[in-house]
C-alpha positions in Angstrom: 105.0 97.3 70.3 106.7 99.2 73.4 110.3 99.1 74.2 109.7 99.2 77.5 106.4 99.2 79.7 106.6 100.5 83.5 103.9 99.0 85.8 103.6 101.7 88.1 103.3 105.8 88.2 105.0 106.1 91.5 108.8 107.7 92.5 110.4 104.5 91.0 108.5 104.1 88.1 108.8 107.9 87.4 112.3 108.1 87.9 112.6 104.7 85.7 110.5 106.4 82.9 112.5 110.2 83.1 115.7 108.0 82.6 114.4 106.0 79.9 113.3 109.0 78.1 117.0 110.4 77.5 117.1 107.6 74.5 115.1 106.5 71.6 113.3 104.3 72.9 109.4 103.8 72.8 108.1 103.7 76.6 104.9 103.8 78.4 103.9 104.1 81.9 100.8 102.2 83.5 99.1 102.6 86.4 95.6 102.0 88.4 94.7 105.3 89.5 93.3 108.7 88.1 96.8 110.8 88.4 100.8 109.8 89.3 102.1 109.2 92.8 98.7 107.5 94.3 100.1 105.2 96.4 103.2 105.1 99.2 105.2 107.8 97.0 102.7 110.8 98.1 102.2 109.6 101.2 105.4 109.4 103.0 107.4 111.7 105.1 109.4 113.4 102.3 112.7 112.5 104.4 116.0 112.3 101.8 117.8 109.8 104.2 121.7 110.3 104.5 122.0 106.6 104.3 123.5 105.6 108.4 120.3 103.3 108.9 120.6 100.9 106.7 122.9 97.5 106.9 126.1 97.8 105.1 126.4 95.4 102.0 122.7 96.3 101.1 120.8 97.2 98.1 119.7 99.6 100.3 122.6 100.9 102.0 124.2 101.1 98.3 121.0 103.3 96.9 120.2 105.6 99.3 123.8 107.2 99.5 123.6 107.2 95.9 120.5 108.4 95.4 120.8 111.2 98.2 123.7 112.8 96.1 121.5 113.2 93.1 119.1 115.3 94.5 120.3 118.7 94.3 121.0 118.1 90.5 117.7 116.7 89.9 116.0 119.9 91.8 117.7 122.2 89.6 117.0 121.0 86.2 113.1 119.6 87.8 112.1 122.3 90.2 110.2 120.0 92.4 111.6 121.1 96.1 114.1 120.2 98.0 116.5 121.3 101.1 119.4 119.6 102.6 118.4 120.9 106.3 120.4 117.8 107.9 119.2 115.8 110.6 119.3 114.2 114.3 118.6 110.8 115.5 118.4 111.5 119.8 119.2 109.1 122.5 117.6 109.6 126.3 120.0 106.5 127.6 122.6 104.7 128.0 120.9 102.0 125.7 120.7 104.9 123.1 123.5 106.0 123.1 125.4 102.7 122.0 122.9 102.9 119.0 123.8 106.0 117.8 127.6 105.2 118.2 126.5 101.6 115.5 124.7 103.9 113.5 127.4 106.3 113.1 129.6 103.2 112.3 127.2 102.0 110.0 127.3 104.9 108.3 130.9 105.2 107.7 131.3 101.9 106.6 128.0 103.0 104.0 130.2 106.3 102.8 127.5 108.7 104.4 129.3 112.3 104.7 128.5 114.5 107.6 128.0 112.8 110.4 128.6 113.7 113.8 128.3 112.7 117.6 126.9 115.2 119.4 125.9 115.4 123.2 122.7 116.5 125.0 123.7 120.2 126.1 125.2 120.9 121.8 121.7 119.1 120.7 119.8 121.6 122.3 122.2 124.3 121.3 121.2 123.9 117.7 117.8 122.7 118.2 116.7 124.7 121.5 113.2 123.2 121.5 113.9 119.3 121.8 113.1 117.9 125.5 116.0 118.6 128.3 115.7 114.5 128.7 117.8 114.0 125.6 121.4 112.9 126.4 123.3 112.3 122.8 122.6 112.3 119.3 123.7 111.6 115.9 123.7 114.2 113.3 123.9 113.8 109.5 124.3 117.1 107.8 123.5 114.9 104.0 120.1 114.4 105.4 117.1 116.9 103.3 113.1 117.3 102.9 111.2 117.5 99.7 107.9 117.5 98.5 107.0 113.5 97.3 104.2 113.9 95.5 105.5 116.9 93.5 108.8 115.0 92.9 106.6 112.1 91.1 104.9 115.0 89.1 108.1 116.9 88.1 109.4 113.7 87.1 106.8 112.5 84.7 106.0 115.8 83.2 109.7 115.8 81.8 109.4 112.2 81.0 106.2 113.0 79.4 107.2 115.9 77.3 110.6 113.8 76.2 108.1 111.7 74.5 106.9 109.1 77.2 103.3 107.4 77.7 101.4 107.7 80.1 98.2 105.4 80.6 96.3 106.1 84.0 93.2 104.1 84.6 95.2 101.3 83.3 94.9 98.5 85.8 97.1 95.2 84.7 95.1 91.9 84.6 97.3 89.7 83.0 101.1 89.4 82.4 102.1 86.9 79.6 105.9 86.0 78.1 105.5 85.3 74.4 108.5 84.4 72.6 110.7 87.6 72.5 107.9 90.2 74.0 105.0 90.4 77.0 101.8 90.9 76.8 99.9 92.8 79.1 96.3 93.1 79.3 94.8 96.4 81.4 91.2 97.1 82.2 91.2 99.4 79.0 93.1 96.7 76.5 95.7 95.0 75.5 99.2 96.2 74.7 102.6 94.5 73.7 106.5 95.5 75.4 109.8 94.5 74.7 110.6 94.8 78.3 108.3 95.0 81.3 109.2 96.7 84.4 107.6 96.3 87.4 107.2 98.8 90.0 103.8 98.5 91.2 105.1 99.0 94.9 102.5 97.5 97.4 100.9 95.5 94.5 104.3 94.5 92.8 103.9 90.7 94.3 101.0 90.5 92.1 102.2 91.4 89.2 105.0 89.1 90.2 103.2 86.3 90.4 101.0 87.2 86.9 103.9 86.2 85.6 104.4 82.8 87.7 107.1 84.5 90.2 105.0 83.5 93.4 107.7 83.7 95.9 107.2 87.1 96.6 104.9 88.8 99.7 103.8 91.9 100.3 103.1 93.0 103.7 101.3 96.8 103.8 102.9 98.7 107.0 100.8 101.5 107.6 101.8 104.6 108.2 100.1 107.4 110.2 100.9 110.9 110.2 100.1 114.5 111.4 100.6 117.6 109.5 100.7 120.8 111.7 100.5 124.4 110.6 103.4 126.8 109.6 102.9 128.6 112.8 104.6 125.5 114.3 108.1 125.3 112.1 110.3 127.0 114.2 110.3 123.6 116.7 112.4 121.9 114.7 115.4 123.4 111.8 116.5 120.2 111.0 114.9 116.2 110.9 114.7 114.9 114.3 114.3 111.1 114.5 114.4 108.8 117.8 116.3 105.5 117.9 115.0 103.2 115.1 113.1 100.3 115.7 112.7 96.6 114.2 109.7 98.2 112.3 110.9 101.5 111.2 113.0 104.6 111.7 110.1 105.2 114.5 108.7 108.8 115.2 110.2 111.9 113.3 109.2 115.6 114.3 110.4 117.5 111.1 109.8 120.6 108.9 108.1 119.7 105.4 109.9 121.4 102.8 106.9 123.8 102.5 107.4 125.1 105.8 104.7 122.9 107.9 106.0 120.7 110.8 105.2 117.2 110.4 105.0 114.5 113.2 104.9 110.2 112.1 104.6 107.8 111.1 103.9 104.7 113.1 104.2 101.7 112.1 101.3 99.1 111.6 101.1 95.5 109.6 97.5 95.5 108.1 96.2 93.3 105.7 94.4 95.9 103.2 97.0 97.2 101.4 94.7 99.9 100.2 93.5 101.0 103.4 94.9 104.3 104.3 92.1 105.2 107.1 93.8 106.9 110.3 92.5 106.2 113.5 92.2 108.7 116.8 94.1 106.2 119.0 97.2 106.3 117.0 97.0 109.6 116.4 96.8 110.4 119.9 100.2 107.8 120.3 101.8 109.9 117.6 101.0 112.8 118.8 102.5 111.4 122.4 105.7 109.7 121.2 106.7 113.0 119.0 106.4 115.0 123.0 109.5 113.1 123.9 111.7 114.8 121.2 109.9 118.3 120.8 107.3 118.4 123.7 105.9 122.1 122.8 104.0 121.7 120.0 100.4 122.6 119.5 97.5 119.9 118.8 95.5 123.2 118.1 97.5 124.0 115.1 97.0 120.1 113.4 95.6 120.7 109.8 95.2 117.2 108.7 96.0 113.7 109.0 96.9 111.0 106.6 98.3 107.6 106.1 100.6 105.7 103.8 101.2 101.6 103.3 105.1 100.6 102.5 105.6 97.9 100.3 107.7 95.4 102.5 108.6 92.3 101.5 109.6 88.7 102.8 113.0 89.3 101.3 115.8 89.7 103.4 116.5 93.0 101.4 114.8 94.8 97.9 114.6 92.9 95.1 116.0 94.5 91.6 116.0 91.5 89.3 115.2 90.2 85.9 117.2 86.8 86.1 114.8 84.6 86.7 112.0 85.8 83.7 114.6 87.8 80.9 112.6 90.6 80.1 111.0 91.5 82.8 112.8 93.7 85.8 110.9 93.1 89.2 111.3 95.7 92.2 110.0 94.0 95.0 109.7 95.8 98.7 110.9 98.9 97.8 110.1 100.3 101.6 111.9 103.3 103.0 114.4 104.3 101.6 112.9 104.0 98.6 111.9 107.9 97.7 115.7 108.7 98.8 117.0 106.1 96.5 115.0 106.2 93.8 117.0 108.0 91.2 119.8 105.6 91.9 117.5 102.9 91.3 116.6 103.7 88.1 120.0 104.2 86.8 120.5 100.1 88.1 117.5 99.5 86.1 118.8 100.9 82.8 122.0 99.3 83.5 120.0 96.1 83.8 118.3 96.4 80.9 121.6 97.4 78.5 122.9 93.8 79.6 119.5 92.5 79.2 120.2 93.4 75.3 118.3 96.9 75.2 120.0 99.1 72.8 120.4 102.6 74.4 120.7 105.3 71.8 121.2 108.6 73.4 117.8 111.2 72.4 119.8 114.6 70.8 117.1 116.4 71.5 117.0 115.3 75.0 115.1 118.0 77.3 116.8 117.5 81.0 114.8 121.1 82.4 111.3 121.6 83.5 109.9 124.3 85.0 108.3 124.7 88.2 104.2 125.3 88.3 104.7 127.6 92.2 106.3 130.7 91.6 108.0 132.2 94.7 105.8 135.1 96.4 108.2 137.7 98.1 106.7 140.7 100.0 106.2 142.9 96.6 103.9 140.7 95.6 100.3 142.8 95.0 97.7 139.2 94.0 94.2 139.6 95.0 91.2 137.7 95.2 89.4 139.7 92.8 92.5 140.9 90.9 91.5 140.2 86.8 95.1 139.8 85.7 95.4 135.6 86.2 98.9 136.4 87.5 97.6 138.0 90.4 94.2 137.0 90.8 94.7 134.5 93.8 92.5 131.6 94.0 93.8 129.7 97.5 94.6 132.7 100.1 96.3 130.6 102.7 99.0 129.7 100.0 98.6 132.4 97.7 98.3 130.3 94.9 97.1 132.2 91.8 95.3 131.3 88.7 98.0 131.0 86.1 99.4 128.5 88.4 96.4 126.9 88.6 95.9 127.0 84.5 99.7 126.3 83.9 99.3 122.8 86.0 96.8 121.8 83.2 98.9 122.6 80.5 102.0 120.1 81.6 101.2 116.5 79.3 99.5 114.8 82.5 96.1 114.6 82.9 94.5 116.7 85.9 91.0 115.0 86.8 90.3 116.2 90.6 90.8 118.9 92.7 93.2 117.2 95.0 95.4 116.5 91.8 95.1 120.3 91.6 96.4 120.5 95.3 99.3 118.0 94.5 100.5 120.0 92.0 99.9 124.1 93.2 99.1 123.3 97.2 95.5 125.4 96.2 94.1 123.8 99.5 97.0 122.9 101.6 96.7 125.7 103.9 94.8 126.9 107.0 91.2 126.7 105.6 91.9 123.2 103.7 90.2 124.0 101.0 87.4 125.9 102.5 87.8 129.1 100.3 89.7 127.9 97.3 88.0 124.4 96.7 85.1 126.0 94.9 87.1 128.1 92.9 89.3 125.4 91.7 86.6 123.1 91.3 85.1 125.6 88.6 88.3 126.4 86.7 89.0 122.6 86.6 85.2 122.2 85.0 85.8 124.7 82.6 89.1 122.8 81.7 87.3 119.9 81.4 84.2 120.8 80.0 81.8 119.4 82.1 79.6 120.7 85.3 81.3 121.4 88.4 79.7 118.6 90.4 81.4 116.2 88.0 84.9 117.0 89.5 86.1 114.8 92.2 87.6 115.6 94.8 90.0 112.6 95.9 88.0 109.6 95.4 85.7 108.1 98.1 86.2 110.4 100.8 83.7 112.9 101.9 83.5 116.3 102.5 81.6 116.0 105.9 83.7 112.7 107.0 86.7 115.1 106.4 85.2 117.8 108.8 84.5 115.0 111.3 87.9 113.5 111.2 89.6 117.2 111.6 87.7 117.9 114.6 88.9 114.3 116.1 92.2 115.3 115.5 91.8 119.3 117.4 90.9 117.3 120.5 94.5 115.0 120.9 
């Protein structure tokens, strides 16, 4: 029997499971797909929010200013990526302008550091390539980028290696209270916890209501974003938001912590919450919208596209809770901003489940570093495409990833079954070509890994190479 048992391989869950892992407890970690962070957590806009947006007296307000001061720590033990590069929210109007001045209120009153009111001519000081239209803005030096999906990955490879279980292709079917424990049946068996902890994001209703909690509704908000070459960073030095809307915090034009510029999302209620399909039309809107706050951008230099679902709910804020079923610990709409709150979520989960009666005895042998699979590349750096030392021999040009990266990334506890997990984890196909060079060449290494052909490695799922040409050309002509 399990201590505890996470539903979900996301940024919560992972951040759950690292935390759990400082004490002697025995965990495991479930979840649907092939690898971690499948869902909203690797597809999201990587924005560490300072906290101004959200309405005072919160969950939400409470986490995220929380959460955004335990980054920088968690980057230095983890390695994952992240910058604090600050960021602008621009007005064009009167109208505007009265938001920013609530927001900035709203942000005082939620403790947010480093904010500023700033006007038109001093915005384009600092950020000389936003539109001569804008007449204000709001600037939050707290504000930061990192890299989601590698986040996610960081996390439960220190989790992992602190003596955590993972179980991927471990869909939950049933979740049953029996006396003092719950049992859980997945596609691949049955297993017994202690405590259950449910952080299945978009699907967490479900799991909800496995239990008989059927009050909660999920509503997917689709997402849709463009991802535009390095060539295109020096638009934007900081995050650069317009005025929020009912639906979101509305189109950002923003550097990726990697260095690309990224432009999103919109914001869509669908009914599939699996569907992550972009469309040319709101690309095209995207694309539009972003001109208002950086208007010189190239369509040319769009790599890719791609889309995310947040979880939101029909709760009036997120749900953290285990006081209706003891035992189990529901998160329920953890929406934006759930990747910047995260870490302070998990720390209220622990807390929940010490007064739930979980004994926490601290691990001596606790292991708080990891080290990072990228190594910087600085100009002395000789790799080569046909270089025999793995250290040098580079397998993705555009990134200059190398082979040791690529072998180290299979050598980290977590299963690596496709060659976009390999992409996740090194960016071997993140780069001008998309995969064009280096796809073959990771494909082999990864069969030779696994021991089977090379036509046996997937590359994402159901998406196909030629579809993926198609849809990139769409995207050339917005």
């Amino acid at each position: 029997m399990y201590d505890v048992c996470i539903i979900g391989a996301g940024v919560v869950g992972a951040n759950i499971a690292r935390e759990l892992s400082r004490y002697q407890l025995k965990i495991c970690v479930l979840d649907r797909e092939d690898d971690v962070s499948c869902g909203c957590s690797k597809a999201n806009s990587g924005i560490v929010h300072g906290g101004y947006s959200d309405k005072p007296g919160t969950l939400k307000a409470e986490l995220c200013v929380k959460g955004n001061r335990m980054y920088a720590q968690l980057d230095a033990q983890l390695h994952f990526g992240y910058r604090e590069i600050g960021s602008y929210v621009l007005a064009f109007d009167q109208e505007s302008l009265a938001t920013l001045q609530r927001l900035y209120e709203q942000g005082q009153q939620n403790g947010v550091g480093g904010l500023e009111l700033i006007d038109g001519e001093e915005m384009r000081r600092r950020e000389p390539h936003v539109s001569v239209e804008v007449t204000g803005a709001l600037y939050c030096a707290q504000a930061g980028v990192t890299s989601p999906y590698e986040f996610v990955i960081a996390l439960m490879e220190n989790a992992v290696a602190n003596g955590v279980e993972l179980k991927l292709r471990h869909e939950v079917l049933q979740l049953e209270k029996i006396s003092d424990h719950f049992l859980i049946t997945t596609s691949q068996g049955t297993l017994t916890s202690r405590f259950v902890i449910n952080a299945a994001g978009a699907h967490s209703d479900r799991i909800a209501a496995m239990a008989g909690l059927n009050d909660y509704q999920i509503t997917p908000r689709r997402g849709q974003y463009i991802l535009l070459s390095k060539a295109q960073n020096h638009l934007a030095n900081s995050v650069i938001f317009q005025v929020p809307t009912a639906l979101g915090k509305g189109i950002l034009v923003t550097p990726t912590y990697h260095g690309n510029l990224m432009l999103g999302p919109n914001a869509e209620e669908i009914d599939d919450k699996d569907d992550v399909s972009t469309d040319e039309e709101t690309l095209r809107f995207i694309a539009q919208t972003a001109r208002l706050s950086v208007p010189g951008f190239d369509m040319r230099q769009a790599l890719t596209s791609f889309a995310g679902n947040r979880p939101v709910s029909n709760q009036k804020d997120w749900v953290i809770d285990d006081s209706r079923l003891p035992g189990l610990v529901n998160l329920i709409g953890i929406d934006s901003p759930g990747l910047t709150s995260s870490p302070a979520i998990a720390l209220k989960v622990v807390t929940l489940l010490q007064d739930s009666g979980l004994k926490l005895e601290a691990k001596p042998n606790f292991q708080a570093q990891r080290a990072p699979i990228i190594q910087p590349k600085d100009a002395a750096f000789q790799g080569d495409t046909s270089h025999t030392d793995p250290a040098l021999h580079l397998i993705c040009r555009c990134e200059s990833v190398t082979e040791a990266e690529i072998l180290d990334c299979f050598r980290r506890g977590l299963p690596v079954l496709s060659v976009d997990a390999v992409k996740r984890r090194t960016r071997a196909g993140m780069g001008l070509c998309q995969g064009t060079f280096c796809g073959p060449r990771v494909r082999a290494l990864l069969a030779q890994e696994l021991q089977v052909k090379p036509e046996d490695i997937p590359q994402r799922g159901h998406s196909s190479t030629l579809a993926e040409r198609a849809r990139k050309t769409e995207l050339k002509k917005l």
